[in-house]
C-alpha positions in Angstrom: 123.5 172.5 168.7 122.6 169.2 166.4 122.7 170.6 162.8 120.6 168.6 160.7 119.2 171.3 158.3 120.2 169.6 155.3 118.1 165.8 155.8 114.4 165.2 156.6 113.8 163.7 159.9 111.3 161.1 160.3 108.6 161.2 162.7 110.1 158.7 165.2 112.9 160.7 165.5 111.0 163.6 165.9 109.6 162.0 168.9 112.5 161.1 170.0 114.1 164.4 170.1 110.9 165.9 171.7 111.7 163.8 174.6 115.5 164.2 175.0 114.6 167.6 175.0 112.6 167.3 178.3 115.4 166.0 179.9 118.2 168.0 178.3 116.7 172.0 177.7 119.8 173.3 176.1 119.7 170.9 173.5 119.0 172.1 170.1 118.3 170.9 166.6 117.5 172.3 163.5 116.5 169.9 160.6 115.3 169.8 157.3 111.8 169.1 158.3 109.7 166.0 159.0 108.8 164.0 155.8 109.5 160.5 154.5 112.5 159.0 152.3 112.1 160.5 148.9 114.1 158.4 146.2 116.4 161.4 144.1 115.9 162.2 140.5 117.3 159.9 138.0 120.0 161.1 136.8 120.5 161.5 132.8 123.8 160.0 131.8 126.8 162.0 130.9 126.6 161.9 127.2 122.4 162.4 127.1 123.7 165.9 129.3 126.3 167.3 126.7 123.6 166.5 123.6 121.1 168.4 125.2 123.6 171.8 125.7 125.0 171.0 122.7 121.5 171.3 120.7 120.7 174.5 123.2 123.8 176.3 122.6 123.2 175.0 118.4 126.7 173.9 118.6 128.3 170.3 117.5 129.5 167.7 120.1 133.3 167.6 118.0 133.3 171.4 118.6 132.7 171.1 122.2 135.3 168.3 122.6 137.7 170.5 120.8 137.0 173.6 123.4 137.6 171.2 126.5 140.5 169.4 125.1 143.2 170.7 126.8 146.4 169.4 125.1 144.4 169.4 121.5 145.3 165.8 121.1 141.8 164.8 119.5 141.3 163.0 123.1 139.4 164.2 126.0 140.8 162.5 129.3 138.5 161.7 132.2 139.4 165.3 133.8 138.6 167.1 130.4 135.5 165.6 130.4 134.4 165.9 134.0 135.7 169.7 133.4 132.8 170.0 130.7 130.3 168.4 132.5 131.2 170.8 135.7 130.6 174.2 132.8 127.8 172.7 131.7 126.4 172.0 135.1 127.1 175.6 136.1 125.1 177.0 133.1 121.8 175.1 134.2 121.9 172.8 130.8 122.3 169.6 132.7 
């Protein structure tokens, strides 16, 4: 089994598949469907994320810092940060 349920295949492929199939009838794949390449979202940038839960959850950026700042040195490191993104993320703000 060809597992290709998470991408779009394109119609050539689809063709292509059609007729490997003729040839080999135990063969089987799933896919995501037949479409063209859609370009993703833009995503916002890290900072434009945190404003946005920050006005949502009425609280102030220096307060949120202060929850995710681990060692409570007044400095978030890379992980801190990506750990607030991650709880925001979760939460559906981002």
């Amino acid at each position: 089994m060809l597992d290709l349920k998470s991408i779009t295949i394109t119609l050539d492929l689809e063709k292509l598949i059609a007729e490997t199939k003729e040839n080999h009838t135990q063969l089987q794949v799933e896919h995501g469907g037949v479409g063209g390449f859609k370009p993703p979202k833009p995503l916002l940038p890290p900072l434009v994320k945190l404003e946005k839960y920050c006005k949502k959850e009425n609280i102030r950026l220096e307060d949120l810092c202060f929850l995710f700042d681990k060692d409570k040195k007044k400095v978030l490191t890379e992980e801190e940060f990506r750990d607030a993104l991650r709880v925001c993320s979760k939460l559906n703000y981002l």
